[in-house]
C-alpha positions as CSV (number, residue, x, y, z in Angstrom):
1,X,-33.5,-75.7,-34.1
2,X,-31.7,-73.2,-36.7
3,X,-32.2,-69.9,-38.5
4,X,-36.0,-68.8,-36.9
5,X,-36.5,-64.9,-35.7
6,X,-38.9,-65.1,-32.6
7,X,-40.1,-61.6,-31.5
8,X,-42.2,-60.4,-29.0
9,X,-42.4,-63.3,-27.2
10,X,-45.3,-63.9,-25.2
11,X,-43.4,-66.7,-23.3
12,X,-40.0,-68.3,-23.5
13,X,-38.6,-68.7,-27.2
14,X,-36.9,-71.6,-27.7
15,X,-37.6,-74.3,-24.7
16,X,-35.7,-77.6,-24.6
17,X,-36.3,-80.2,-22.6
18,X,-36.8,-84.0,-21.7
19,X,-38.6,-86.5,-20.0
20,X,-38.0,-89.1,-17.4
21,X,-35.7,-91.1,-19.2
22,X,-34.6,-89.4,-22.5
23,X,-30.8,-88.2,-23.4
24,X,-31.2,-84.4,-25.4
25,X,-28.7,-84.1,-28.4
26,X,-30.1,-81.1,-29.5
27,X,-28.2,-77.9,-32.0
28,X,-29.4,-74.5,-31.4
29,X,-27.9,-72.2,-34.1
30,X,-28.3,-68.7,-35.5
31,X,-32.0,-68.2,-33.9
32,X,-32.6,-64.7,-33.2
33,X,-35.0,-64.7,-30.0
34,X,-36.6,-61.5,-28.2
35,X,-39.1,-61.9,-25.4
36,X,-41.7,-59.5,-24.8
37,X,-40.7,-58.5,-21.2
38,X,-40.3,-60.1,-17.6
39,X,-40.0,-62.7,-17.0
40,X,-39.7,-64.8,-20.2
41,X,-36.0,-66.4,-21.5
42,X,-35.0,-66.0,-24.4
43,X,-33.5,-69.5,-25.1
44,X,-34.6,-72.0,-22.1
45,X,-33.7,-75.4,-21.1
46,X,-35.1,-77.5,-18.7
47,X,-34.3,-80.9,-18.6
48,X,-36.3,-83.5,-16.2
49,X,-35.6,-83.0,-12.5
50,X,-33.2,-80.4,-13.6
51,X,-30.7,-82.8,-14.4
52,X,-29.4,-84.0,-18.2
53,X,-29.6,-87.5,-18.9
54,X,-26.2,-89.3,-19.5
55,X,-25.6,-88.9,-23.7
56,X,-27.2,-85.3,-23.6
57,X,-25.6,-83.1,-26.3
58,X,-27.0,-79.7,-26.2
59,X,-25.2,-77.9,-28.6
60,X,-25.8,-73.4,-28.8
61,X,-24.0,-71.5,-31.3
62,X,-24.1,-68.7,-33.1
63,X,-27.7,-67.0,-31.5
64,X,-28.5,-63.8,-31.2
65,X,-30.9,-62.7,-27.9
66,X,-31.9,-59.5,-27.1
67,X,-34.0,-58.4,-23.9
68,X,-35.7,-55.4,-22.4
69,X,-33.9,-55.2,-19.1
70,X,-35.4,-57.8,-17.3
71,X,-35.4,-61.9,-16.8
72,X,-32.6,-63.9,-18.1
73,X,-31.4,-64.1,-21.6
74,X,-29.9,-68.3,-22.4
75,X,-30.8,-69.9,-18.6
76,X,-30.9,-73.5,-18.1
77,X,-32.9,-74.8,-14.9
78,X,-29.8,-77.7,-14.2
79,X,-27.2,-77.3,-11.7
80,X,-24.8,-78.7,-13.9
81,X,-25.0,-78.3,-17.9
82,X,-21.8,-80.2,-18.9
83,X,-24.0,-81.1,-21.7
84,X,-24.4,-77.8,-22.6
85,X,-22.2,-76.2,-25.4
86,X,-22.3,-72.5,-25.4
87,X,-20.5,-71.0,-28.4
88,X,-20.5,-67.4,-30.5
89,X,-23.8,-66.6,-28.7
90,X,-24.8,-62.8,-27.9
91,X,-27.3,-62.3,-24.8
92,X,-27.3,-58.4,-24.6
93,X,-29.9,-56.3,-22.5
94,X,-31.2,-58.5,-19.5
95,X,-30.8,-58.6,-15.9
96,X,-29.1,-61.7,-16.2
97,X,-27.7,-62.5,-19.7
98,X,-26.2,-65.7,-19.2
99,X,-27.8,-68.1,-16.3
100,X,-26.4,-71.2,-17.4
101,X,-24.2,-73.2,-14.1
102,X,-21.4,-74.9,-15.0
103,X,-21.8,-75.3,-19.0
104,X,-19.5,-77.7,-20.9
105,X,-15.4,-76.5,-20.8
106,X,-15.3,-75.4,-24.0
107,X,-17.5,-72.9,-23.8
108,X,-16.6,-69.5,-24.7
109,X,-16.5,-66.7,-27.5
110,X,-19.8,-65.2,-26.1
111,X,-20.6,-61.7,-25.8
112,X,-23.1,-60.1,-23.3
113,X,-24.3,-56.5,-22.0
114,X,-23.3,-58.0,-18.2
115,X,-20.6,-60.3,-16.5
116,X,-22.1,-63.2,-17.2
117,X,-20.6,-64.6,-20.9
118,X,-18.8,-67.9,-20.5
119,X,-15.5,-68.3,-21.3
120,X,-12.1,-66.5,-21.3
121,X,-12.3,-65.1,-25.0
122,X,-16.0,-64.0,-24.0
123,X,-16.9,-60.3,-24.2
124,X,-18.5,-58.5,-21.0
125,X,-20.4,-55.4,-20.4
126,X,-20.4,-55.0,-23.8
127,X,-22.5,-51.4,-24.4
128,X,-25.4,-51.0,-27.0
129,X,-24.0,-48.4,-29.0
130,X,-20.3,-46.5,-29.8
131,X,-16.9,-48.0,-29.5
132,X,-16.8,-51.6,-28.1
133,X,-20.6,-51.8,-28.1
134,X,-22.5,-54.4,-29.9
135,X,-23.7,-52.1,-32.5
136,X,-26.9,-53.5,-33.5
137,X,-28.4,-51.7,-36.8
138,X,-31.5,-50.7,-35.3
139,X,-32.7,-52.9,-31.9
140,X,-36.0,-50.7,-32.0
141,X,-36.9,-51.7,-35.2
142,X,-36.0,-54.8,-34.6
143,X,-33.2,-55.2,-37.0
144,X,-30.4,-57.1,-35.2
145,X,-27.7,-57.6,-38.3
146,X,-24.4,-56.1,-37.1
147,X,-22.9,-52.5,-37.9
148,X,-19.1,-52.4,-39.2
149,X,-18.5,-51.2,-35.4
150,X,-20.0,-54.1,-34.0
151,X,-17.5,-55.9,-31.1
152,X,-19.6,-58.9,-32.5
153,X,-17.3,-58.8,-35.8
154,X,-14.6,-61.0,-36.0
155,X,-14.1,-62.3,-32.5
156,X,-15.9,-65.5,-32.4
157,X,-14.4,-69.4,-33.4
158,X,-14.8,-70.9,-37.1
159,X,-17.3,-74.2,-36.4
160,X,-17.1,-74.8,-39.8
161,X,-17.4,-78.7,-39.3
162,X,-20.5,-78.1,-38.2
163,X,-22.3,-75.4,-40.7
164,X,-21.3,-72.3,-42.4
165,X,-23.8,-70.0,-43.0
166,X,-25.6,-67.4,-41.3
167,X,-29.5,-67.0,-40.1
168,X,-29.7,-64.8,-43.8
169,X,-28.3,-67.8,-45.6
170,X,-24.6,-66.1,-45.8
171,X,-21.7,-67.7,-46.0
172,X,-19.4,-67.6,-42.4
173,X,-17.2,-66.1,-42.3
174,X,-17.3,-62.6,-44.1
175,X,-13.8,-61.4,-43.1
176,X,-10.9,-63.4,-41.6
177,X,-12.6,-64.7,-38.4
178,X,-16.4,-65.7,-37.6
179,X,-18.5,-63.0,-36.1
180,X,-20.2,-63.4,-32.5
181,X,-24.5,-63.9,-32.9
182,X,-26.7,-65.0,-35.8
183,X,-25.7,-62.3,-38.0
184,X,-22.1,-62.5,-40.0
185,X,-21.6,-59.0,-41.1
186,X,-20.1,-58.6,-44.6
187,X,-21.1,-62.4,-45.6
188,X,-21.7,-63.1,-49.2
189,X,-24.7,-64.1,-50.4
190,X,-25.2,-67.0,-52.3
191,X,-26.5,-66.9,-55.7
192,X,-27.8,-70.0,-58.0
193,X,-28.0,-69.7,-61.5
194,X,-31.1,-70.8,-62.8
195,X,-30.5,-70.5,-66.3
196,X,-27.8,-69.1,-68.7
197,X,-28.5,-68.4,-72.7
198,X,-25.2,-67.2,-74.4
């Protein structure tokens, strides 16, 4: 589930789950997600019996989730989400940001507008705007790419094994270090030559 821009949500955004007796093995990367209001998630999983199956892989990078205040930004409805990877994501603007128990140990380089980021290198209580803050271009207008002041820039981890470009297409990462969120500010963008006459 990669590189869609759900606004105004009506309901949750992106929902995964499972039934009776499936395993998830699932990547959700640079997905820009804003619900409308209470009480709809922004990214959602809900596995059956709020458990994961044994060979669940449920793998969330690089997203960008913005709310209005209220509900939960990334929430999963399991007690325990060791099969839940939660890297370079940014949950900014809810009650709860984060509501994810026990995620997978690695974990980490999030960023959120509360305490509730996993990992050690994650940001907290990030602010909207000014030094530090998350520095969106213009959240009102919904335009979520990051400013050059952005906290966002250059303080996530390089999963270059795994892809290498942005929700625009860009190529990660635009400075020395990968950004936090579906936008990688200063990216380049990639250009195919169609045709060349001398």
């Amino acid at each position: 589930i990669a590189n869609n821009m759900l606004l105004n949500l009506g309901s949750s955004g992106i929902l995964v789950g499972s039934t009776e007796s499936q395993s998830v093995v699932v990547d959700v990367t640079n997905n820009v997600s804003v619900p409308y209001n209470s009480p709809y998630q922004s990214i959602r999983f809900a596995p059956f019996g709020n458990t994961w199956n044994p060979g669940s892989d449920v793998y969330v990078a690089n997203n960008t989730s913005f709310g209005s205040g209220g509900a939960m930004g990334i929430v999963s409805l399991a007690a325990d989400n060791n099969a839940v990877t939660l890297l370079n994501n940014i949950a900014w603007g809810y009650g709860t940001c984060f509501s994810v128990a026990s995620p997978a140990a690695e974990s980490n380089y999030n960023l959120s507008s509360d305490l509730t980021a996993p990992g050690p290198s994650s940001l907290l209580s990030v602010p909207a705007s000014g030094a530090g803050g998350v520095n969106f271009v213009d959240a009102a207008a919904r335009n979520y790419h990051l400013l050059a002041n952005s906290a966002a820039i250059e303080t996530g981890i390089s999963l270059a094994s795994i892809y290498e470009r942005d929700t625009d297409g860009q190529k990660r990462p635009g400075g020395a270090q990968w950004d936090i969120g579906a936008d990688e500010f200063g990216a380049p963008t990639a250009v195919k030559l169609v045709s060349f006459a001398a």
